[in-house]
mmJSON file of the N, C-alpha and C atoms, coordinates in Angstrom:
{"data_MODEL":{"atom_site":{
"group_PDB":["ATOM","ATOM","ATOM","ATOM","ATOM","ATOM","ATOM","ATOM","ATOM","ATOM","ATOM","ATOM","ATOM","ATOM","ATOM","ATOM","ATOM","ATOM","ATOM","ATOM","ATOM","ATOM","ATOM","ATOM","ATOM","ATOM","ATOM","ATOM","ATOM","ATOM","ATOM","ATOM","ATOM","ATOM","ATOM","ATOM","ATOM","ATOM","ATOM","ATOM","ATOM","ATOM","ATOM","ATOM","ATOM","ATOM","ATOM","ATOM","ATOM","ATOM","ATOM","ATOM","ATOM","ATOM","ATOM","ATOM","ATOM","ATOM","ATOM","ATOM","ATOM","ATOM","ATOM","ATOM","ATOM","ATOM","ATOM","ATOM","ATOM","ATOM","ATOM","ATOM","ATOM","ATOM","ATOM","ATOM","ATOM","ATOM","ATOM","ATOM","ATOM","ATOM","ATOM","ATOM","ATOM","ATOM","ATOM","ATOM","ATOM","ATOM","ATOM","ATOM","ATOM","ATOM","ATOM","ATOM","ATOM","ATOM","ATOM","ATOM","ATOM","ATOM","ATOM","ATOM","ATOM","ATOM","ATOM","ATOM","ATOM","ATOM","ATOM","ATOM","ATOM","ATOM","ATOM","ATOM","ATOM","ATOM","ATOM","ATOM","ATOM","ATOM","ATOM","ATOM","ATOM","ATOM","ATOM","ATOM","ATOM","ATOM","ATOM","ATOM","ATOM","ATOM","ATOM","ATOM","ATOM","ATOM","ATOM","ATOM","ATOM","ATOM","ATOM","ATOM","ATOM","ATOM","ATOM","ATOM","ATOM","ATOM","ATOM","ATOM","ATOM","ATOM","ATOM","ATOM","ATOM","ATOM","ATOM","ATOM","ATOM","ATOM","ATOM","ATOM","ATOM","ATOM","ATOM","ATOM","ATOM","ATOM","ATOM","ATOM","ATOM","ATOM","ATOM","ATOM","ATOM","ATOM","ATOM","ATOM","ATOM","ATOM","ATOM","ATOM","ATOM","ATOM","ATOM","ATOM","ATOM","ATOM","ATOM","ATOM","ATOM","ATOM","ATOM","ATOM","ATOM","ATOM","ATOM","ATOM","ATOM","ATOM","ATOM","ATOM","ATOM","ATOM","ATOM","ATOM","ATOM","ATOM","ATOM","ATOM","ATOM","ATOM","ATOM","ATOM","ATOM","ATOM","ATOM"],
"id":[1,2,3,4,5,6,7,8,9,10,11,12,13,14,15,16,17,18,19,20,21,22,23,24,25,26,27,28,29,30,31,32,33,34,35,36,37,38,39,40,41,42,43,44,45,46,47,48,49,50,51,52,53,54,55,56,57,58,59,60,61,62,63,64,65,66,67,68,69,70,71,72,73,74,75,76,77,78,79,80,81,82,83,84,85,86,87,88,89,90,91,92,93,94,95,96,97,98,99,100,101,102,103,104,105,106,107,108,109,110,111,112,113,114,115,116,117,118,119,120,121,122,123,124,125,126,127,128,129,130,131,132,133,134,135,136,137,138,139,140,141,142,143,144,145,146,147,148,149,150,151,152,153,154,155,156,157,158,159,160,161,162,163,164,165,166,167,168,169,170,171,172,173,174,175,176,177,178,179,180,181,182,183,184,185,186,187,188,189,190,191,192,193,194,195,196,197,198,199,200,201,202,203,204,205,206,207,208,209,210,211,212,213,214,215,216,217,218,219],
"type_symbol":["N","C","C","N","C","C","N","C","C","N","C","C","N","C","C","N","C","C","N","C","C","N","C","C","N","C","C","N","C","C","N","C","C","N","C","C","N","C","C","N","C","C","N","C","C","N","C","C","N","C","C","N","C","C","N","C","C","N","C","C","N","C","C","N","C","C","N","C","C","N","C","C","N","C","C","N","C","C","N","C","C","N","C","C","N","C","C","N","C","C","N","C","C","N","C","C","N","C","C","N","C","C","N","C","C","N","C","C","N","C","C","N","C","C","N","C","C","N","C","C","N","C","C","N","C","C","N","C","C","N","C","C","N","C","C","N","C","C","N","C","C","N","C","C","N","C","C","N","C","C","N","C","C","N","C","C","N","C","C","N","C","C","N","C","C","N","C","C","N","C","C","N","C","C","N","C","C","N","C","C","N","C","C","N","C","C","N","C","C","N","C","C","N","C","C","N","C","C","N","C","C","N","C","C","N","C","C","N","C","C","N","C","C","N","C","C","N","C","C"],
"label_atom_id":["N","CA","C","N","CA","C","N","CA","C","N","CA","C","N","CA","C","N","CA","C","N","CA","C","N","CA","C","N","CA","C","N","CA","C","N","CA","C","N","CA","C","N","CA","C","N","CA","C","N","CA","C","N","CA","C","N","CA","C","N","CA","C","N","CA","C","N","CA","C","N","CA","C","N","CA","C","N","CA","C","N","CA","C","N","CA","C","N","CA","C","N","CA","C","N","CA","C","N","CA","C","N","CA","C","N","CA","C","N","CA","C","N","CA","C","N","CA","C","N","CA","C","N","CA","C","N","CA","C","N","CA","C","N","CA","C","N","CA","C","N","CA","C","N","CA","C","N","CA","C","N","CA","C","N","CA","C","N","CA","C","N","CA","C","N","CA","C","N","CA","C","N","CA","C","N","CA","C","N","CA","C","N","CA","C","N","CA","C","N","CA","C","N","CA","C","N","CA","C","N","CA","C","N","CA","C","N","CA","C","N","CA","C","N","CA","C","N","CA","C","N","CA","C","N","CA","C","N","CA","C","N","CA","C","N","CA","C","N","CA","C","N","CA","C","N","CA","C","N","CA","C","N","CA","C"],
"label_alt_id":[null,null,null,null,null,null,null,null,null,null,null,null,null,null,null,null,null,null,null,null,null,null,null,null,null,null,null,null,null,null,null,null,null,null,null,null,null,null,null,null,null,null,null,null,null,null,null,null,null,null,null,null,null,null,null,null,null,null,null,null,null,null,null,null,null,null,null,null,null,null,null,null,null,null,null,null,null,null,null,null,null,null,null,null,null,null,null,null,null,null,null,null,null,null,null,null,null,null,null,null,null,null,null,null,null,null,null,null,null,null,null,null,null,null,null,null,null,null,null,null,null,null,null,null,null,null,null,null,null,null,null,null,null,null,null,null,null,null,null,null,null,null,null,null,null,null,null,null,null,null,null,null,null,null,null,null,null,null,null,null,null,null,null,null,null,null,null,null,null,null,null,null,null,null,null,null,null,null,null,null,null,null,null,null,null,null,null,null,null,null,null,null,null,null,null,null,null,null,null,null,null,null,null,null,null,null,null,null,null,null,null,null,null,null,null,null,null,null,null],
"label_comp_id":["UNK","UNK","UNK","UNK","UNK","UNK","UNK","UNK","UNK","UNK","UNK","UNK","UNK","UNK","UNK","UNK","UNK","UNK","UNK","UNK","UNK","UNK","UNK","UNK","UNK","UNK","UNK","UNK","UNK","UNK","UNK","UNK","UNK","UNK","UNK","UNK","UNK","UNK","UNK","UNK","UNK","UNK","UNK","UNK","UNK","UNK","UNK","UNK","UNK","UNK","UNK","UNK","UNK","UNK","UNK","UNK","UNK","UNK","UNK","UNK","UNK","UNK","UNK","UNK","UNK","UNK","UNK","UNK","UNK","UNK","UNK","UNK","UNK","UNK","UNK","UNK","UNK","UNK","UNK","UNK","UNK","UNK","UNK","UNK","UNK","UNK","UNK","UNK","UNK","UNK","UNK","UNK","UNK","UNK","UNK","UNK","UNK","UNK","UNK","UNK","UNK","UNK","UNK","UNK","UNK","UNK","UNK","UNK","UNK","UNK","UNK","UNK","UNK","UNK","UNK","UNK","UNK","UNK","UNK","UNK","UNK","UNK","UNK","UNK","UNK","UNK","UNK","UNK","UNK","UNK","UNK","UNK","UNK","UNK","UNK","UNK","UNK","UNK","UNK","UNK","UNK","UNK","UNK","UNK","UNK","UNK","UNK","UNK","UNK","UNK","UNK","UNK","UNK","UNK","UNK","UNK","UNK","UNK","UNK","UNK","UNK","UNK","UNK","UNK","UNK","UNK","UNK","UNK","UNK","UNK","UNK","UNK","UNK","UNK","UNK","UNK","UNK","UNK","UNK","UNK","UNK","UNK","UNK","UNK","UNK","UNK","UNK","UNK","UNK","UNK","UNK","UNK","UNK","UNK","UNK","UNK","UNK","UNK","UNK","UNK","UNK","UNK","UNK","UNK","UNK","UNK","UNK","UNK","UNK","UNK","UNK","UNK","UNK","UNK","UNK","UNK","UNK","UNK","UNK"],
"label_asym_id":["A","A","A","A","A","A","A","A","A","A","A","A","A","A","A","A","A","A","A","A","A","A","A","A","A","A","A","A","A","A","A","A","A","A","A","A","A","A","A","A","A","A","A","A","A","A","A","A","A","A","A","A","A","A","A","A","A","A","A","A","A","A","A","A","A","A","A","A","A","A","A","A","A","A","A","A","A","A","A","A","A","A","A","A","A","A","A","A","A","A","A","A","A","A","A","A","A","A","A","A","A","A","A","A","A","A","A","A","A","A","A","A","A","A","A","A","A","A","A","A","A","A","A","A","A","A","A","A","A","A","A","A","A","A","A","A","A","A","A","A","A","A","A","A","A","A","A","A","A","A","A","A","A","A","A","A","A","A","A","A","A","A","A","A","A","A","A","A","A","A","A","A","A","A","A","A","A","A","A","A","A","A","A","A","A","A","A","A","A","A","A","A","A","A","A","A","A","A","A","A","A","A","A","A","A","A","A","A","A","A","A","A","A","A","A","A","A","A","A"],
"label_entity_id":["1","1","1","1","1","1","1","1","1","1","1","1","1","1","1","1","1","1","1","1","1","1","1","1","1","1","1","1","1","1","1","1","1","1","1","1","1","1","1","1","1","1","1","1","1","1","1","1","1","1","1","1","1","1","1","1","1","1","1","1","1","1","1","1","1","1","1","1","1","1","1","1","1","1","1","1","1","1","1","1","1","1","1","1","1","1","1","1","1","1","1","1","1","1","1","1","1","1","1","1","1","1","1","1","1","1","1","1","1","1","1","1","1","1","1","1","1","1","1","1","1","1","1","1","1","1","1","1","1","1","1","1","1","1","1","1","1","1","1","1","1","1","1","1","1","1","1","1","1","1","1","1","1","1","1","1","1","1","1","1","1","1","1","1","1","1","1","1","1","1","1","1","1","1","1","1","1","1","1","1","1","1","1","1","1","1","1","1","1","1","1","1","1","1","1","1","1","1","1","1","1","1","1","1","1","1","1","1","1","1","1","1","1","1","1","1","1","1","1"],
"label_seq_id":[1,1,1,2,2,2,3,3,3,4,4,4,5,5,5,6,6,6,7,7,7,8,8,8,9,9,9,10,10,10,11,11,11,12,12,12,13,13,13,14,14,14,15,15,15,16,16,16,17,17,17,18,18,18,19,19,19,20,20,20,21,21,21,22,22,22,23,23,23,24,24,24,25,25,25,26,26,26,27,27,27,28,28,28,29,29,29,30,30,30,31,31,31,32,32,32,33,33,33,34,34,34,35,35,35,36,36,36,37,37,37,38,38,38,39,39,39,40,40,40,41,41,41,42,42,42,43,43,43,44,44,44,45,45,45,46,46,46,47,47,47,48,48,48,49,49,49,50,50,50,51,51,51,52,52,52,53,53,53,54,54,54,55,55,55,56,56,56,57,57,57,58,58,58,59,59,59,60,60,60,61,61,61,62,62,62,63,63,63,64,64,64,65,65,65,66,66,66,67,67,67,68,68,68,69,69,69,70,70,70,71,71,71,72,72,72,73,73,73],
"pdbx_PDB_ins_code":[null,null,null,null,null,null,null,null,null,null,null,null,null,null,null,null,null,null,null,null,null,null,null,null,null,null,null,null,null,null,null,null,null,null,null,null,null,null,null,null,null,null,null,null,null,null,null,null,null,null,null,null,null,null,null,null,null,null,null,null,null,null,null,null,null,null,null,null,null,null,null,null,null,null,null,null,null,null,null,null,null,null,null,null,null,null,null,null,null,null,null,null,null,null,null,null,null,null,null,null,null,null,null,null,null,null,null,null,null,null,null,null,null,null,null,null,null,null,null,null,null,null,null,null,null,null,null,null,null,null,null,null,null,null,null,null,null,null,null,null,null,null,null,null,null,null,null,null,null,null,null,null,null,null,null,null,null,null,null,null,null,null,null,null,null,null,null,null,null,null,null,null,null,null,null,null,null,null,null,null,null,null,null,null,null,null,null,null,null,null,null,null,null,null,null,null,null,null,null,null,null,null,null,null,null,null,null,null,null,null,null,null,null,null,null,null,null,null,null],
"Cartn_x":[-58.083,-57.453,-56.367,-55.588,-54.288,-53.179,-52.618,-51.451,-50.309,-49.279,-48.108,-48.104,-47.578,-47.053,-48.098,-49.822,-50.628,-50.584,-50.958,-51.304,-51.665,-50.516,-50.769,-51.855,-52.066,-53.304,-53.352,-51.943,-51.955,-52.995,-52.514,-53.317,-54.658,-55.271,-56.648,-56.685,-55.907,-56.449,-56.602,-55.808,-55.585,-56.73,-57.311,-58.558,-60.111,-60.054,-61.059,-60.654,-59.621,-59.183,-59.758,-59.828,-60.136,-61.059,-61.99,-63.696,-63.758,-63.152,-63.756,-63.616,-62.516,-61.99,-62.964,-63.73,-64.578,-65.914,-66.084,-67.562,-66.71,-66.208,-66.409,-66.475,-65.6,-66.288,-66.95,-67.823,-68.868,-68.987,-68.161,-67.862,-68.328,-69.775,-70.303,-69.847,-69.591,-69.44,-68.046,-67.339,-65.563,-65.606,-66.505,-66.819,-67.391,-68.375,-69.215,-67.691,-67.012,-66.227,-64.723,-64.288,-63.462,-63.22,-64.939,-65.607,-66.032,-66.508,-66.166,-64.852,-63.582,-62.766,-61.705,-62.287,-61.849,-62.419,-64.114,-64.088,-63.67,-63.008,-62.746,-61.705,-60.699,-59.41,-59.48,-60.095,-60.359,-60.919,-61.982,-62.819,-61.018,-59.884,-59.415,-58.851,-57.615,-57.078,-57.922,-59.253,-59.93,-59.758,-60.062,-60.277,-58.568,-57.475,-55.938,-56.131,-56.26,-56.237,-56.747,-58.026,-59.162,-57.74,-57.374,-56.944,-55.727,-55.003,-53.954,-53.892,-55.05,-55.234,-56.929,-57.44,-58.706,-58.993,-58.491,-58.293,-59.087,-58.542,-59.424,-60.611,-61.025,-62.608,-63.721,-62.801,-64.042,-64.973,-65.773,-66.638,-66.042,-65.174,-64.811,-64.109,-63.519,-62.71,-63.551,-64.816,-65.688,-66.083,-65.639,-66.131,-67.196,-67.755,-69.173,-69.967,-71.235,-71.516,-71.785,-71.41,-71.488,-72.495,-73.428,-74.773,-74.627,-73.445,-73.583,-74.039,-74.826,-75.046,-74.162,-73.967,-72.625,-73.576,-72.367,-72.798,-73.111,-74.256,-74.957,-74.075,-73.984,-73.24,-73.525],
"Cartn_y":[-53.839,-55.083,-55.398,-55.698,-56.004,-57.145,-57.723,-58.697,-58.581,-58.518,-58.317,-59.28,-58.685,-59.196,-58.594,-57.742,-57.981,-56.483,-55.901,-54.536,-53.785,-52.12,-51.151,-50.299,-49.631,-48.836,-47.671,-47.281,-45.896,-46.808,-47.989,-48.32,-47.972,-48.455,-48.595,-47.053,-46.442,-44.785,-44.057,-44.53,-44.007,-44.029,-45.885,-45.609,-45.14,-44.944,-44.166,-42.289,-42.135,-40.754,-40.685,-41.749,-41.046,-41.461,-42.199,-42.175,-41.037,-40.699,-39.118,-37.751,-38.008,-36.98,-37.161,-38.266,-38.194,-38.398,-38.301,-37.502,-35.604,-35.585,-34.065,-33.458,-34.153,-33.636,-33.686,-34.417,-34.732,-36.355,-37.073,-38.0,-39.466,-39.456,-40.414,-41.533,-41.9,-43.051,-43.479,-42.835,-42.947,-43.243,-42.437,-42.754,-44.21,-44.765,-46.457,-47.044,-47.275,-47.717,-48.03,-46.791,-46.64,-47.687,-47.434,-47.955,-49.559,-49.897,-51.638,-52.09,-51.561,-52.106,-52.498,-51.053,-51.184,-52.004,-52.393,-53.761,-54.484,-55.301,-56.628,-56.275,-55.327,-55.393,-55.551,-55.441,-55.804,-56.639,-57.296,-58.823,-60.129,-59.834,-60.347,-60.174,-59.333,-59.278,-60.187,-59.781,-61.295,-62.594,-62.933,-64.174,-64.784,-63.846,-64.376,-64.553,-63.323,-63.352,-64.487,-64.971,-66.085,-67.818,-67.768,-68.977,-68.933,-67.789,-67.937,-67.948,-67.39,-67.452,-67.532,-68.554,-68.905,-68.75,-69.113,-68.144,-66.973,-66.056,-64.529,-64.544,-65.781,-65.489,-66.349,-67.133,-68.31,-67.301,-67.919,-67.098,-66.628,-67.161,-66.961,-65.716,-65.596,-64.526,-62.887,-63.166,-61.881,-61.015,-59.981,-59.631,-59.37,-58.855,-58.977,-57.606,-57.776,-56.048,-55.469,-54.099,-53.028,-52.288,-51.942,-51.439,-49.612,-49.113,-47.292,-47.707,-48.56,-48.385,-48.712,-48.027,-48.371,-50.035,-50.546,-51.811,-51.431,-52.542,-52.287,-52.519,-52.18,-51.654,-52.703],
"Cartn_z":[-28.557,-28.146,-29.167,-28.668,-30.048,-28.927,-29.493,-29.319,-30.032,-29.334,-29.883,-31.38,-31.996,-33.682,-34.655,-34.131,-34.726,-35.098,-36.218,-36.268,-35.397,-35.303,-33.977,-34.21,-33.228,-32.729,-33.623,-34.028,-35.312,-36.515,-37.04,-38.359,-37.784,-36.711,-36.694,-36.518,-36.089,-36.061,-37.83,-38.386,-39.257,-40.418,-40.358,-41.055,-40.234,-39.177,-38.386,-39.181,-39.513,-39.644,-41.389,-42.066,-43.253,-43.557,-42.555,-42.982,-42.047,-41.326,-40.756,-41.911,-42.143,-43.39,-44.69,-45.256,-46.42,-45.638,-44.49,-44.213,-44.264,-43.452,-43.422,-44.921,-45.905,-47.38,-47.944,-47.367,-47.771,-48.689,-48.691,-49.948,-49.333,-49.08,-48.145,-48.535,-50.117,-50.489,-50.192,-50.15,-50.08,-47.911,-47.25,-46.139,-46.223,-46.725,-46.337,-47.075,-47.986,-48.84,-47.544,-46.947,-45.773,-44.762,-43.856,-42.834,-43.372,-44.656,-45.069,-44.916,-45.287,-45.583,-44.013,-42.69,-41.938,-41.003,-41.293,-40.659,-41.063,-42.572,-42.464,-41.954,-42.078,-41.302,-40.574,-38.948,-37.518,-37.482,-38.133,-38.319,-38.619,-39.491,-39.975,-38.631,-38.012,-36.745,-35.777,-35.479,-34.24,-34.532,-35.663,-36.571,-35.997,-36.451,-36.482,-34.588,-34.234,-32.566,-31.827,-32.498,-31.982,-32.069,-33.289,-33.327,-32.444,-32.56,-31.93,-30.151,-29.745,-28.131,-27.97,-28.029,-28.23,-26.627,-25.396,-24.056,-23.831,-24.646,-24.624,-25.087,-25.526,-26.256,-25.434,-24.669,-24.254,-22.834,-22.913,-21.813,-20.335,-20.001,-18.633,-18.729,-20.126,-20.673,-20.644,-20.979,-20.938,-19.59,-19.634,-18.459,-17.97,-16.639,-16.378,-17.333,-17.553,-18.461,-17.137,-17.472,-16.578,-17.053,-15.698,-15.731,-15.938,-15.241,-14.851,-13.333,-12.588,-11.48,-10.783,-9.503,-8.534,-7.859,-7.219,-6.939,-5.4,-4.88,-3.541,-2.934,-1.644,-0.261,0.713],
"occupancy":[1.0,1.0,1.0,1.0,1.0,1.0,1.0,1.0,1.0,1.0,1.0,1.0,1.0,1.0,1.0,1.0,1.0,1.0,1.0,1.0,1.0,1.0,1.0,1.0,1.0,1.0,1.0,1.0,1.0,1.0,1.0,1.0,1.0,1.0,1.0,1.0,1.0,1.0,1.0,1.0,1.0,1.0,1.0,1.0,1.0,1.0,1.0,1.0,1.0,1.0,1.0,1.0,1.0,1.0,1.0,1.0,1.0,1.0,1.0,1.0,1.0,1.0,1.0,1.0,1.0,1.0,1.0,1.0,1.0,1.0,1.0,1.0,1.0,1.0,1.0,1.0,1.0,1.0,1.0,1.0,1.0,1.0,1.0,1.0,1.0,1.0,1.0,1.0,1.0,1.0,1.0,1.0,1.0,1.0,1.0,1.0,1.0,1.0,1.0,1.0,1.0,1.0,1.0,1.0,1.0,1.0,1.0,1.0,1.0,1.0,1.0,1.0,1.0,1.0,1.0,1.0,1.0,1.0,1.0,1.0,1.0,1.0,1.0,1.0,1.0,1.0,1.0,1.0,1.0,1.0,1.0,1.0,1.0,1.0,1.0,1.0,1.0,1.0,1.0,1.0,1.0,1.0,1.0,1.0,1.0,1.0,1.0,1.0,1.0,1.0,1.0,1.0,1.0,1.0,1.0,1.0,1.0,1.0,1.0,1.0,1.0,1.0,1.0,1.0,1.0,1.0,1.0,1.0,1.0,1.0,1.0,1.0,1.0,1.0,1.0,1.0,1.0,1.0,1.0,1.0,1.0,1.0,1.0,1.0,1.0,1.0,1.0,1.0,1.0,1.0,1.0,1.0,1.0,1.0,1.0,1.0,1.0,1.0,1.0,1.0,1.0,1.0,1.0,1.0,1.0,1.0,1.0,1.0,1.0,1.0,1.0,1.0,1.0,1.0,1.0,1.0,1.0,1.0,1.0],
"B_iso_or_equiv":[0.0,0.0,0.0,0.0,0.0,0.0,0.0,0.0,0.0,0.0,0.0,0.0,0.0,0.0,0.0,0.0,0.0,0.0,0.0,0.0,0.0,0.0,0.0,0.0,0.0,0.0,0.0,0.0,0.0,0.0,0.0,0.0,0.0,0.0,0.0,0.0,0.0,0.0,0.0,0.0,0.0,0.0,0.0,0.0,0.0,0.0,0.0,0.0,0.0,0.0,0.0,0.0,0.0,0.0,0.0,0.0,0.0,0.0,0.0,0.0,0.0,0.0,0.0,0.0,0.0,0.0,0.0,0.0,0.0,0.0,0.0,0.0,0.0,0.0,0.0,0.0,0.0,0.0,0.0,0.0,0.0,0.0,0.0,0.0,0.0,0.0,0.0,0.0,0.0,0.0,0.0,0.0,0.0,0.0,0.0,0.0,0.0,0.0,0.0,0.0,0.0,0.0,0.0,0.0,0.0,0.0,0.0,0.0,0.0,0.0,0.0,0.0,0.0,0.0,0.0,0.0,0.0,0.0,0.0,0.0,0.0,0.0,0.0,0.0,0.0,0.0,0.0,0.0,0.0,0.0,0.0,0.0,0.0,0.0,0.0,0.0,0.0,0.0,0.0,0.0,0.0,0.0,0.0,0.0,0.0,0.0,0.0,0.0,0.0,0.0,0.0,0.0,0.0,0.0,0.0,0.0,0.0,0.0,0.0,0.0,0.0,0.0,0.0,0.0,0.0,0.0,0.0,0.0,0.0,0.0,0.0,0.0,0.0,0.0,0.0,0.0,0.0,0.0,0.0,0.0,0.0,0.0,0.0,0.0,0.0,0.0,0.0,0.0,0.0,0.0,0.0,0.0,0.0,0.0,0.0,0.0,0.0,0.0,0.0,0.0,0.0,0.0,0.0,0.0,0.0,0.0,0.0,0.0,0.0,0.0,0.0,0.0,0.0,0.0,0.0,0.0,0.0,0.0,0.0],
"pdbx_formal_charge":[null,null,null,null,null,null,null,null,null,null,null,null,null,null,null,null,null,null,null,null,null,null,null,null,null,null,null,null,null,null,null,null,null,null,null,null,null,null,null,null,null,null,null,null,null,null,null,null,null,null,null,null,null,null,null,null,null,null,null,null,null,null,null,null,null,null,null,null,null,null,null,null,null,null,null,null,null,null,null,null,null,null,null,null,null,null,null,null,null,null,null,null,null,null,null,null,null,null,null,null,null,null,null,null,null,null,null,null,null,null,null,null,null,null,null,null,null,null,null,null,null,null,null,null,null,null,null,null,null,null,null,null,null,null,null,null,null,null,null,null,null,null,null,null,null,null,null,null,null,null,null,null,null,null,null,null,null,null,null,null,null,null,null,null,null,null,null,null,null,null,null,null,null,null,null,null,null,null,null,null,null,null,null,null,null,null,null,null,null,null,null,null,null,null,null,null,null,null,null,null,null,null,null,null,null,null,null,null,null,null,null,null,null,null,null,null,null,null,null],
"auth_seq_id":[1,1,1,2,2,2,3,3,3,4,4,4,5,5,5,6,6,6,7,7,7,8,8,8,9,9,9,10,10,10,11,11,11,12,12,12,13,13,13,14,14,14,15,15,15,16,16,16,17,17,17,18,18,18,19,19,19,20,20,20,21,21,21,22,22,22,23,23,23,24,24,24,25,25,25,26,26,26,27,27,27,28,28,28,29,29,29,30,30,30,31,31,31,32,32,32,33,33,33,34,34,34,35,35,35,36,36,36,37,37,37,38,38,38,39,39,39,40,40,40,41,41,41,42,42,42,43,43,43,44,44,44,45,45,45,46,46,46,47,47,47,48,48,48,49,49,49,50,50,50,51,51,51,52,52,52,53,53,53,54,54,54,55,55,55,56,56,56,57,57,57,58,58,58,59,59,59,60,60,60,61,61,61,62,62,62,63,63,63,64,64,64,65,65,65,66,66,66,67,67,67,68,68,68,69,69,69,70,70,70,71,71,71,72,72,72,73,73,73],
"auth_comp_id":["UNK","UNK","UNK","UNK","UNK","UNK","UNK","UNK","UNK","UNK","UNK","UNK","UNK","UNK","UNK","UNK","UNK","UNK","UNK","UNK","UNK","UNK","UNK","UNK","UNK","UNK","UNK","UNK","UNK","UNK","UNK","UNK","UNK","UNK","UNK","UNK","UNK","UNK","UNK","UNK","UNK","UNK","UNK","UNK","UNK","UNK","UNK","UNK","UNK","UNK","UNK","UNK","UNK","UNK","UNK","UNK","UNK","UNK","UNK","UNK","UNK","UNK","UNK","UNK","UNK","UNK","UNK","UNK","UNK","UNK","UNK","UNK","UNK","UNK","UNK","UNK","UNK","UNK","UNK","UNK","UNK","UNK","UNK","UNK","UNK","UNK","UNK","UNK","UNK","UNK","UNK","UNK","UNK","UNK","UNK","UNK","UNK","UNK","UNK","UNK","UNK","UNK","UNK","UNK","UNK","UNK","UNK","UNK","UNK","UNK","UNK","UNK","UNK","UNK","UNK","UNK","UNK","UNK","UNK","UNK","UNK","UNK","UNK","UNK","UNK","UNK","UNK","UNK","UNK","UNK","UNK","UNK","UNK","UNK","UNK","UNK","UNK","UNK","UNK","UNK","UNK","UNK","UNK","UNK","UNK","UNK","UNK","UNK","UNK","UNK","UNK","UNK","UNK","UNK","UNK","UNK","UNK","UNK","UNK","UNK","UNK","UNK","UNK","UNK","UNK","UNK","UNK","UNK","UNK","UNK","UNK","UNK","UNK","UNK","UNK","UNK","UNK","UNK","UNK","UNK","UNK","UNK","UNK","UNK","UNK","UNK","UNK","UNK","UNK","UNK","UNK","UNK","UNK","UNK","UNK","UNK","UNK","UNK","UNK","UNK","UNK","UNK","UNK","UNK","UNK","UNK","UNK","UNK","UNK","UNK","UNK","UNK","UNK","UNK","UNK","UNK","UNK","UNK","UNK"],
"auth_asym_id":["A","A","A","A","A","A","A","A","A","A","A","A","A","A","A","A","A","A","A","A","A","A","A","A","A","A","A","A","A","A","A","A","A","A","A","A","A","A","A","A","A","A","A","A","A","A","A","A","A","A","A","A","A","A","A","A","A","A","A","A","A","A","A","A","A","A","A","A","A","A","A","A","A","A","A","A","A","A","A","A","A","A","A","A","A","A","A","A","A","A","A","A","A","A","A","A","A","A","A","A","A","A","A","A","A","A","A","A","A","A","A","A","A","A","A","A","A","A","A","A","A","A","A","A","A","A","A","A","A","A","A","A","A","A","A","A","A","A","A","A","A","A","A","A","A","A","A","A","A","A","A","A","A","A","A","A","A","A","A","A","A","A","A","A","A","A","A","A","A","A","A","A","A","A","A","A","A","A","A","A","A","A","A","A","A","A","A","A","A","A","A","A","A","A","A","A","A","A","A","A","A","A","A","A","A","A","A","A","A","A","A","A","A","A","A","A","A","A","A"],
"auth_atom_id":["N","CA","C","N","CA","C","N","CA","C","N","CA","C","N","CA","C","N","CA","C","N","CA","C","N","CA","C","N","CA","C","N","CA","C","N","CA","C","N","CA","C","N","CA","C","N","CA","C","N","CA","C","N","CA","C","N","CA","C","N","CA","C","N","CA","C","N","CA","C","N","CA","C","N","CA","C","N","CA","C","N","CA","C","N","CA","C","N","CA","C","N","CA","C","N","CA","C","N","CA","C","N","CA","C","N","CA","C","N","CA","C","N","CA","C","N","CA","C","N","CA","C","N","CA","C","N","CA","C","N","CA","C","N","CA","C","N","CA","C","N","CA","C","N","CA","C","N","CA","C","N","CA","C","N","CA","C","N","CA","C","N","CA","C","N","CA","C","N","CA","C","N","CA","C","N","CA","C","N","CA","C","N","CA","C","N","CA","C","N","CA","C","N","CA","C","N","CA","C","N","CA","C","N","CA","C","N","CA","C","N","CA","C","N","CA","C","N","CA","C","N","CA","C","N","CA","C","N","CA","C","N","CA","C","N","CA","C","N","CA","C","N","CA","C","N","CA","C","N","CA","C","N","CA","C"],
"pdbx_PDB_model_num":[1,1,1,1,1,1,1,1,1,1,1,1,1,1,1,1,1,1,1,1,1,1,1,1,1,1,1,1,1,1,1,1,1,1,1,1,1,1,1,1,1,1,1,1,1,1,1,1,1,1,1,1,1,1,1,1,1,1,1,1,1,1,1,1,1,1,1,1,1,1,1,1,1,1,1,1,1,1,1,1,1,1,1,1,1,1,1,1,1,1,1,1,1,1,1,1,1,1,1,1,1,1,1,1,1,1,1,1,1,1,1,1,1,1,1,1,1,1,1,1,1,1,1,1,1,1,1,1,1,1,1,1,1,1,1,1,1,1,1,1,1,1,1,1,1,1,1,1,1,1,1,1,1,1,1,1,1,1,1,1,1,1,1,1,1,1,1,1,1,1,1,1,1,1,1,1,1,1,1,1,1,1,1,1,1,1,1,1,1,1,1,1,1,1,1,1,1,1,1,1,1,1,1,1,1,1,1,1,1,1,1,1,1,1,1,1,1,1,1]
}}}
């Protein structure tokens, strides 16, 4: 989810790419260290997103959960 002005989809790729890169070396800690820092970055993006279009968050906004089952006929 992103809104114009807010950080693009490469940043969020980019730290998904190097907690992938310090597991594959094994460097678990540099992996949990990665993966903290890239949630507050996306915790911080909702937080800005929330105030600025509080719209997208209120319930009507959520969509229904989807089961995998096709819907009855």
């Amino acid at each position: 989810m992103g809104l114009s002005g807010y950080r693009g989809i490469t940043e969020y790729a980019a730290h998904h790419r190097r907690v992938l890169d310090a597991i594959l070396a094994g460097d678990l800690s540099a992996a949990e260290d990665g993966l903290r820092s890239h949630l507050r970055f996306i915790l911080d993006d909702v937080a800005s997103m929330r105030a600025a279009r509080p719209d997208l968050f209120s319930a009507l906004a959520v969509p229904e959960r989807r089961t995998g089952r096709p819907a009855p006929v």
